[in-house]
C-alpha positions as CSV (number, residue, x, y, z in Angstrom):
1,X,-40.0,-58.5,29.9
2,X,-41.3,-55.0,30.6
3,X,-37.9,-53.5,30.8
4,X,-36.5,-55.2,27.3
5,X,-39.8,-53.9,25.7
6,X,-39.2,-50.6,26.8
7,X,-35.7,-51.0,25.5
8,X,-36.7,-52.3,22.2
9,X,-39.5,-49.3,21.4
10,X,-36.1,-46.9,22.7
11,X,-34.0,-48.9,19.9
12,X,-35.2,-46.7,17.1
13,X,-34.8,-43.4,18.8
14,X,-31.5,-44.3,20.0
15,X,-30.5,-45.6,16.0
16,X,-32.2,-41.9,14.9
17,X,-30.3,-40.0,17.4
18,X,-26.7,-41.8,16.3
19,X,-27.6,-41.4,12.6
20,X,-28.6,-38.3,13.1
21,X,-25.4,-37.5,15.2
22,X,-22.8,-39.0,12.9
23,X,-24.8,-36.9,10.0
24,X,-24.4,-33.7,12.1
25,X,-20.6,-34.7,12.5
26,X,-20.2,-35.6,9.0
27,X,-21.2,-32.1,7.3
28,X,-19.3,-30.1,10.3
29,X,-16.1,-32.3,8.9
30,X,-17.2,-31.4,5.7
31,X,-17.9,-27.7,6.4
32,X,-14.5,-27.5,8.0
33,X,-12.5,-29.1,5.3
34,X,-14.8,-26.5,2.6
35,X,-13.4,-23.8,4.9
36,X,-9.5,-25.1,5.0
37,X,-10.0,-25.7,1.5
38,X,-11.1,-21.8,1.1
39,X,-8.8,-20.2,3.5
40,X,-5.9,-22.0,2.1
41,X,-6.7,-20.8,-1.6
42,X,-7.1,-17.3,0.1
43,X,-3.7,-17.3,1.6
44,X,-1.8,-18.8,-1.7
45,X,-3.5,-15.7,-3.7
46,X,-2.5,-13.4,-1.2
47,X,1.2,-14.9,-1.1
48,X,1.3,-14.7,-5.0
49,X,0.0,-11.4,-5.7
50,X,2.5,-9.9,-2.9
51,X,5.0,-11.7,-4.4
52,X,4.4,-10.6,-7.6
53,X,4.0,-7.0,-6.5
54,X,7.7,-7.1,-5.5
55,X,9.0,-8.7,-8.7
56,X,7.5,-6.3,-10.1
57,X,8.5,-3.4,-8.0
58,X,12.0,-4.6,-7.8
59,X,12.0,-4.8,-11.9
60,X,10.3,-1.1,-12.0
61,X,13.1,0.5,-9.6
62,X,15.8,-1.4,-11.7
63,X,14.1,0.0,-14.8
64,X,14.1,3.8,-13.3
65,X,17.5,3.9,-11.4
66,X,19.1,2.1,-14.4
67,X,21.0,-0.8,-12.3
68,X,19.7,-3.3,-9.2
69,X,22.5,-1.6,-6.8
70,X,20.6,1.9,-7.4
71,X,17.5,0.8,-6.9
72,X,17.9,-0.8,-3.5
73,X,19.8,2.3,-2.2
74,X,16.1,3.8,-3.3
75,X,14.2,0.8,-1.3
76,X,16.7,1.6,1.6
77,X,15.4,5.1,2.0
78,X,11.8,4.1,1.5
79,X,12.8,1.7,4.2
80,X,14.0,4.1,6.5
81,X,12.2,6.8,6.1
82,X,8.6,4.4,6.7
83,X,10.1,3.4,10.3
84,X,11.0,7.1,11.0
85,X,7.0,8.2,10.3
86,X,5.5,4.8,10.8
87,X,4.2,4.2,7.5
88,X,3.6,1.3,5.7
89,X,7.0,0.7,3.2
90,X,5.4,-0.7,0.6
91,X,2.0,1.9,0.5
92,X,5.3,4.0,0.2
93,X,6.8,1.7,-2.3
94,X,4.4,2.2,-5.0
95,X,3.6,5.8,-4.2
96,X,7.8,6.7,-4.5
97,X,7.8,4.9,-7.8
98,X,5.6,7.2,-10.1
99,X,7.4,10.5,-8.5
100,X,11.0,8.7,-8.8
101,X,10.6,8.4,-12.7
102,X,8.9,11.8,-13.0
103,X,12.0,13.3,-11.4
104,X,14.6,11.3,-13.8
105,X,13.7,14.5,-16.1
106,X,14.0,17.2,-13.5
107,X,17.4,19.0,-12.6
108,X,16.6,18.6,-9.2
109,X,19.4,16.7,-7.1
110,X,18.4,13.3,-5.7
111,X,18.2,14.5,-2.1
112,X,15.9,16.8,-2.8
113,X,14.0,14.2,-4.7
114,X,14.0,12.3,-1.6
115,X,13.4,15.3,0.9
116,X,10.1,16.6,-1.0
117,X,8.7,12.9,-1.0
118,X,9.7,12.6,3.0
119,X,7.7,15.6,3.9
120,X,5.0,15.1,2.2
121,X,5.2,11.8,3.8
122,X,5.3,13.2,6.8
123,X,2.6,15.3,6.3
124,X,0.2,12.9,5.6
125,X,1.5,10.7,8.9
126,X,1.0,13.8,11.0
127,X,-2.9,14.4,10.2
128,X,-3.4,10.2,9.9
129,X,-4.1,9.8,6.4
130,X,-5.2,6.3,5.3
131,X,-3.6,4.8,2.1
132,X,-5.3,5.7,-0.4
133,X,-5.4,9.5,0.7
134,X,-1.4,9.1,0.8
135,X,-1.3,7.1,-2.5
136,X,-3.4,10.6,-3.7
137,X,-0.8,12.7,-2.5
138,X,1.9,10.7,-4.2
139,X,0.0,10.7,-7.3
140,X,-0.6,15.0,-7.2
141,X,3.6,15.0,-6.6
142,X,4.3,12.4,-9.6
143,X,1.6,14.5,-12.0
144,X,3.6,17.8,-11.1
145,X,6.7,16.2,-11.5
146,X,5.9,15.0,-14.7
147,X,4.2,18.2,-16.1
148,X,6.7,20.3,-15.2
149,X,4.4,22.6,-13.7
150,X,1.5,22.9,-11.1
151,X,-1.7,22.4,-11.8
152,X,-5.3,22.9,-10.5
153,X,-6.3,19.3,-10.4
154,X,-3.3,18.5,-8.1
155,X,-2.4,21.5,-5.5
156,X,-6.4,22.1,-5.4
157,X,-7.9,18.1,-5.8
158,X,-5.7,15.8,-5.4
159,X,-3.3,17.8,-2.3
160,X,-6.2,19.9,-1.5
161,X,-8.4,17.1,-0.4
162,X,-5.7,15.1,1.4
163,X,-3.8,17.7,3.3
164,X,-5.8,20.4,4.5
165,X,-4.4,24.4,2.7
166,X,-1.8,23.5,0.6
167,X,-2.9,25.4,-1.7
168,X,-2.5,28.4,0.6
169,X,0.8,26.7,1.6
170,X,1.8,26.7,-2.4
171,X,0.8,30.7,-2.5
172,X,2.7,31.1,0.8
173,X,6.1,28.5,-0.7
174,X,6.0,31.1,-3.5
175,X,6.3,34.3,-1.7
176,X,2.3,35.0,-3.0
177,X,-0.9,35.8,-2.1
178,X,-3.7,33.4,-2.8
179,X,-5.3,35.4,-5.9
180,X,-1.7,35.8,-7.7
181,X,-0.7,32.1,-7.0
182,X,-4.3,30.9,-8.4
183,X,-3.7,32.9,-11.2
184,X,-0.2,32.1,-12.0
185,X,-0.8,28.1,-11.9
186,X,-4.0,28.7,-14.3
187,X,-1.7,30.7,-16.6
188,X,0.8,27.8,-16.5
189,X,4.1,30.2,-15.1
190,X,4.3,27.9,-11.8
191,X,7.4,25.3,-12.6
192,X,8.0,22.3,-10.8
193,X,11.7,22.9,-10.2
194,X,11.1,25.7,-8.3
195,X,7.7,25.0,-6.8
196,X,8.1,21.7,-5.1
197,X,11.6,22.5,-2.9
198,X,9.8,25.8,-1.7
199,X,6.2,23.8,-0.9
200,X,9.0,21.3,1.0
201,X,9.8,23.5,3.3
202,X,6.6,25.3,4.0
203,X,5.4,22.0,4.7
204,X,8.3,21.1,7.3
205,X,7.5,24.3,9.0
206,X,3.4,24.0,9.0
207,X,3.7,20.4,10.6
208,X,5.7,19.9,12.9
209,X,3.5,17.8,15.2
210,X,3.6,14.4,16.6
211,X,2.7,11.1,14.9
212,X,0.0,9.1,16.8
213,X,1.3,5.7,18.3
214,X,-2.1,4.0,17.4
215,X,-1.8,5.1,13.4
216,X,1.8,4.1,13.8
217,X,1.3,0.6,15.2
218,X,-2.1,-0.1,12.3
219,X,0.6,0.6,9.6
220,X,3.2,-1.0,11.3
221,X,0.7,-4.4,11.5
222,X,-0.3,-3.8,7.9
223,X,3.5,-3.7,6.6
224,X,4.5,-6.7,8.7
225,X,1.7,-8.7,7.4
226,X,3.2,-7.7,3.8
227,X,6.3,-8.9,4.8
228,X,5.2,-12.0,5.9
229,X,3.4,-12.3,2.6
230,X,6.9,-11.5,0.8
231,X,8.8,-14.3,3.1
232,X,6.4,-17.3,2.2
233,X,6.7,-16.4,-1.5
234,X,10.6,-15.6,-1.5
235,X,10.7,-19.1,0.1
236,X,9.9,-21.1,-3.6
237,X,6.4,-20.9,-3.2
238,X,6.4,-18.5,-6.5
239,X,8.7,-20.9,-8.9
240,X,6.6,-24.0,-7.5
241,X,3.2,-21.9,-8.7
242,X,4.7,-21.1,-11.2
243,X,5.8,-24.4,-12.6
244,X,2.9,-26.1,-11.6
245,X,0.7,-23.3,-13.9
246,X,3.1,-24.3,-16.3
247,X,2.7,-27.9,-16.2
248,X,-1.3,-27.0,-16.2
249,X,-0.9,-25.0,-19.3
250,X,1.2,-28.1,-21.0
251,X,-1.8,-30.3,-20.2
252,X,-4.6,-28.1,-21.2
Protein backbone atom coordinates (compact mmCIF):
# COMPACT_ATOMS: atom_id res chain seq x y z
CA UNK A 1 0.00 0.00 0.00
CA UNK A 2 2.90 2.25 0.86
CA UNK A 3 4.63 1.62 -2.40
CA UNK A 4 1.35 2.34 -4.80
CA UNK A 5 0.90 5.58 -2.69
CA UNK A 6 4.21 6.67 -3.34
CA UNK A 7 3.51 5.78 -7.00
CA UNK A 8 0.32 7.55 -7.17
CA UNK A 9 1.70 11.15 -5.50
CA UNK A 10 4.92 10.37 -8.40
CA UNK A 11 1.85 10.06 -11.14
CA UNK A 12 1.65 13.78 -11.51
CA UNK A 13 5.25 14.56 -11.74
CA UNK A 14 5.76 11.85 -14.09
CA UNK A 15 2.48 13.30 -16.37
CA UNK A 16 4.35 17.03 -15.96
CA UNK A 17 7.65 15.73 -16.94
CA UNK A 18 6.12 13.85 -20.38
CA UNK A 19 3.97 16.90 -21.12
CA UNK A 20 6.54 18.94 -20.49
CA UNK A 21 8.89 16.67 -22.69
CA UNK A 22 6.61 16.22 -25.66
CA UNK A 23 6.17 20.22 -25.46
CA UNK A 24 10.02 20.71 -25.44
CA UNK A 25 10.01 18.25 -28.61
CA UNK A 26 7.10 19.82 -30.21
CA UNK A 27 8.58 23.56 -30.58
CA UNK A 28 12.29 22.03 -31.41
CA UNK A 29 10.25 20.21 -34.47
CA UNK A 30 8.76 23.37 -34.95
CA UNK A 31 11.89 25.48 -34.70
CA UNK A 32 13.56 23.18 -37.07
CA UNK A 33 10.85 23.11 -39.68
CA UNK A 34 10.90 27.48 -39.17
CA UNK A 35 14.54 27.04 -39.95
CA UNK A 36 14.24 24.55 -43.21
CA UNK A 37 11.47 26.70 -44.08
CA UNK A 38 14.08 29.85 -43.93
CA UNK A 39 17.10 28.32 -45.25
CA UNK A 40 15.28 26.86 -48.12
CA UNK A 41 13.72 30.39 -49.13
CA UNK A 42 17.42 31.63 -48.71
CA UNK A 43 18.81 29.19 -51.09
CA UNK A 44 15.90 29.71 -53.94
CA UNK A 45 16.79 33.61 -53.70
CA UNK A 46 20.24 33.01 -54.01
CA UNK A 47 19.63 30.44 -57.04
CA UNK A 48 17.37 33.09 -58.75
CA UNK A 49 19.30 36.24 -58.39
CA UNK A 50 22.55 34.17 -59.72
CA UNK A 51 20.60 33.02 -62.33
CA UNK A 52 19.39 36.10 -63.27
CA UNK A 53 22.70 37.71 -63.08
CA UNK A 54 23.80 35.47 -65.90
CA UNK A 55 20.76 36.05 -68.11
CA UNK A 56 21.47 39.13 -67.79
CA UNK A 57 25.16 39.10 -68.34
CA UNK A 58 24.89 36.76 -71.13
CA UNK A 59 22.15 39.39 -72.77
CA UNK A 60 24.63 42.46 -71.95
CA UNK A 61 27.78 40.66 -73.76
CA UNK A 62 25.40 39.81 -76.70
CA UNK A 63 24.31 43.40 -76.70
CA UNK A 64 28.16 44.77 -76.71
CA UNK A 65 29.87 42.16 -78.98
CA UNK A 66 26.87 42.33 -81.39
CA UNK A 67 26.23 38.32 -81.66
CA UNK A 68 26.11 35.29 -78.86
CA UNK A 69 29.29 33.60 -80.73
CA UNK A 70 31.33 37.02 -79.80
CA UNK A 71 30.32 37.23 -76.63
CA UNK A 72 31.32 33.85 -75.42
CA UNK A 73 34.76 34.08 -77.09
CA UNK A 74 34.68 37.30 -74.40
CA UNK A 75 33.41 34.94 -71.41
CA UNK A 76 36.15 32.43 -72.65
CA UNK A 77 38.96 34.88 -71.83
CA UNK A 78 37.34 36.09 -68.68
CA UNK A 79 37.30 32.41 -68.02
CA UNK A 80 40.88 31.86 -68.62
CA UNK A 81 42.39 34.54 -67.60
CA UNK A 82 40.39 34.14 -63.72
CA UNK A 83 42.07 30.53 -63.47
CA UNK A 84 45.53 32.00 -64.57
CA UNK A 85 45.37 34.87 -61.45
CA UNK A 86 42.84 32.99 -59.31
CA UNK A 87 40.17 35.36 -59.44
CA UNK A 88 36.70 35.03 -59.10
CA UNK A 89 35.12 34.90 -63.06
CA UNK A 90 32.21 36.39 -62.43
CA UNK A 91 33.62 39.48 -59.91
CA UNK A 92 35.57 39.59 -63.34
CA UNK A 93 32.42 39.15 -65.35
CA UNK A 94 30.77 42.39 -64.34
CA UNK A 95 33.95 44.37 -63.88
CA UNK A 96 34.96 43.35 -67.97
CA UNK A 97 31.56 44.46 -68.98
CA UNK A 98 31.51 48.29 -68.38
CA UNK A 99 35.35 48.49 -69.88
CA UNK A 100 34.34 46.11 -72.93
CA UNK A 101 31.52 48.67 -74.14
CA UNK A 102 33.69 51.72 -73.29
CA UNK A 103 36.26 50.28 -75.67
CA UNK A 104 33.65 49.57 -78.69
CA UNK A 105 34.51 53.44 -79.35
CA UNK A 106 38.23 53.30 -78.93
CA UNK A 107 40.71 52.36 -81.93
CA UNK A 108 42.45 50.22 -79.73
CA UNK A 109 42.70 46.46 -81.12
CA UNK A 110 40.78 43.82 -79.06
CA UNK A 111 43.91 42.26 -77.66
CA UNK A 112 44.96 45.12 -76.25
CA UNK A 113 41.52 45.57 -74.87
CA UNK A 114 41.97 42.37 -73.29
CA UNK A 115 45.74 42.77 -72.23
CA UNK A 116 45.07 46.26 -70.31
CA UNK A 117 42.09 44.52 -68.36
CA UNK A 118 44.45 41.28 -67.61
CA UNK A 119 47.13 43.36 -65.98
CA UNK A 120 45.24 45.35 -64.10
CA UNK A 121 43.73 42.09 -63.09
CA UNK A 122 46.73 40.98 -62.21
CA UNK A 123 47.66 43.74 -60.33
CA UNK A 124 45.03 43.69 -58.01
CA UNK A 125 45.63 39.64 -57.51
CA UNK A 126 49.22 40.36 -56.69
CA UNK A 127 48.58 42.93 -53.65
CA UNK A 128 45.13 40.74 -52.62
CA UNK A 129 42.52 43.06 -53.37
CA UNK A 130 39.00 42.04 -52.27
CA UNK A 131 36.13 42.58 -54.68
CA UNK A 132 34.96 45.48 -54.33
CA UNK A 133 38.56 47.19 -54.47
CA UNK A 134 38.87 45.14 -57.98
CA UNK A 135 35.33 46.08 -59.08
CA UNK A 136 36.94 49.93 -58.21
CA UNK A 137 39.66 49.36 -60.38
CA UNK A 138 37.38 48.11 -63.19
CA UNK A 139 35.24 50.96 -62.78
CA UNK A 140 38.42 53.82 -62.95
CA UNK A 141 39.40 51.71 -66.42
CA UNK A 142 35.65 51.76 -67.83
CA UNK A 143 35.39 55.77 -66.77
CA UNK A 144 38.71 56.40 -68.73
CA UNK A 145 37.70 54.34 -71.44
CA UNK A 146 34.66 56.04 -71.76
CA UNK A 147 36.01 59.74 -71.39
CA UNK A 148 38.52 59.32 -73.65
CA UNK A 149 40.87 60.82 -71.32
CA UNK A 150 42.35 60.39 -67.71
CA UNK A 151 41.11 61.94 -65.09
CA UNK A 152 41.75 62.90 -61.37
CA UNK A 153 38.92 60.96 -59.86
CA UNK A 154 40.20 57.72 -61.44
CA UNK A 155 44.29 57.51 -61.76
CA UNK A 156 44.17 59.49 -58.20
CA UNK A 157 40.71 57.87 -56.33
CA UNK A 158 39.48 55.22 -57.77
CA UNK A 159 43.32 53.50 -58.98
CA UNK A 160 45.00 55.49 -56.38
CA UNK A 161 43.22 53.85 -53.50
CA UNK A 162 43.21 50.26 -54.84
CA UNK A 163 46.69 49.91 -56.24
CA UNK A 164 49.19 51.59 -54.37
CA UNK A 165 51.36 54.68 -57.05
CA UNK A 166 49.69 54.42 -60.12
CA UNK A 167 49.52 57.57 -60.37
CA UNK A 168 53.36 57.84 -60.28
CA UNK A 169 53.19 54.66 -62.56
CA UNK A 170 50.82 56.93 -65.05
CA UNK A 171 53.62 59.89 -64.91
CA UNK A 172 56.29 57.13 -65.35
CA UNK A 173 53.79 55.16 -68.54
CA UNK A 174 54.03 58.60 -70.06
CA UNK A 175 57.64 59.31 -70.14
CA UNK A 176 56.82 62.31 -67.24
CA UNK A 177 57.57 63.53 -64.09
CA UNK A 178 54.83 63.65 -61.46
CA UNK A 179 54.20 67.58 -61.57
CA UNK A 180 53.90 67.48 -65.66
CA UNK A 181 51.67 64.40 -65.64
CA UNK A 182 49.38 66.07 -62.77
CA UNK A 183 49.21 68.91 -64.78
CA UNK A 184 48.55 67.42 -68.15
CA UNK A 185 45.53 65.15 -66.86
CA UNK A 186 44.04 68.45 -65.08
CA UNK A 187 44.45 70.26 -68.38
CA UNK A 188 42.65 67.40 -70.11
CA UNK A 189 45.80 66.49 -72.91
CA UNK A 190 46.11 62.84 -71.36
CA UNK A 191 44.07 60.46 -74.04
CA UNK A 192 43.01 57.18 -73.32
CA UNK A 193 44.33 55.58 -76.50
CA UNK A 194 47.65 56.32 -75.65
CA UNK A 195 47.57 56.25 -71.91
CA UNK A 196 46.17 52.92 -71.02
CA UNK A 197 48.59 50.58 -73.36
CA UNK A 198 51.68 52.55 -71.78
CA UNK A 199 50.12 52.24 -67.90
CA UNK A 200 49.82 48.28 -69.21
CA UNK A 201 53.05 47.79 -69.40
CA UNK A 202 54.43 49.83 -66.55
CA UNK A 203 52.18 47.79 -64.67
CA UNK A 204 53.44 44.32 -66.00
CA UNK A 205 56.91 45.48 -65.14
CA UNK A 206 56.12 47.06 -61.42
CA UNK A 207 54.40 43.64 -60.48
CA UNK A 208 55.75 40.96 -61.26
CA UNK A 209 55.27 39.03 -57.90
CA UNK A 210 53.57 35.99 -56.87
CA UNK A 211 49.80 35.38 -56.22
CA UNK A 212 49.07 33.99 -52.68
CA UNK A 213 47.62 30.39 -52.65
CA UNK A 214 45.27 31.28 -49.66
CA UNK A 215 43.67 34.57 -51.83
CA UNK A 216 43.70 32.15 -54.68
CA UNK A 217 41.75 29.27 -53.04
CA UNK A 218 38.93 32.11 -51.12
CA UNK A 219 38.19 33.29 -54.77
CA UNK A 220 38.38 30.00 -56.05
CA UNK A 221 35.59 28.84 -53.24
CA UNK A 222 33.57 32.02 -53.83
CA UNK A 223 33.43 31.39 -57.88
CA UNK A 224 32.61 27.63 -57.39
CA UNK A 225 29.79 28.47 -55.01
CA UNK A 226 28.59 30.83 -58.06
CA UNK A 227 28.70 28.18 -60.22
CA UNK A 228 26.88 26.00 -58.24
CA UNK A 229 24.31 28.67 -57.88
CA UNK A 230 24.35 28.92 -61.90
CA UNK A 231 23.89 24.88 -62.24
CA UNK A 232 20.70 24.59 -59.90
CA UNK A 233 19.07 27.44 -61.87
CA UNK A 234 20.23 26.38 -65.54
CA UNK A 235 18.55 23.10 -64.32
CA UNK A 236 14.58 24.60 -64.78
CA UNK A 237 14.54 25.94 -61.52
CA UNK A 238 14.28 29.64 -63.30
CA UNK A 239 11.31 28.73 -65.89
CA UNK A 240 9.48 26.81 -62.95
CA UNK A 241 9.83 30.29 -60.77
CA UNK A 242 9.09 31.85 -63.28
CA UNK A 243 5.86 30.27 -64.29
CA UNK A 244 4.83 29.70 -60.96
CA UNK A 245 5.17 33.92 -60.41
CA UNK A 246 3.19 33.88 -63.35
CA UNK A 247 0.47 31.79 -62.30
CA UNK A 248 0.59 34.02 -58.89
CA UNK A 249 0.24 37.11 -60.86
CA UNK A 250 -2.87 35.41 -62.91
CA UNK A 251 -4.51 34.75 -59.47
CA UNK A 252 -3.85 37.97 -57.73
Amino acid sequence: DKVRAKSLRMFPNGVMQSLSNVRGAIIGIGLAAGASAFAIKQMSEAIWDAGLATKVAENAYKEITGSVAKADVQFKFISKTADELGLNFFTMREGYKGFLAAAQSSKLPMQEVQSIFKSVSNAGAILGLSNERMSLSFLALEQIMSKGKVSMEEIRRQLGDSIPGAFQLGARAMGMTVEAFDKAVSAGEVYSDDFLPKFRKALDENFTGTIDESVKASNKLAEAWEKLKNSMAGSGFMELTTDALKELTETL
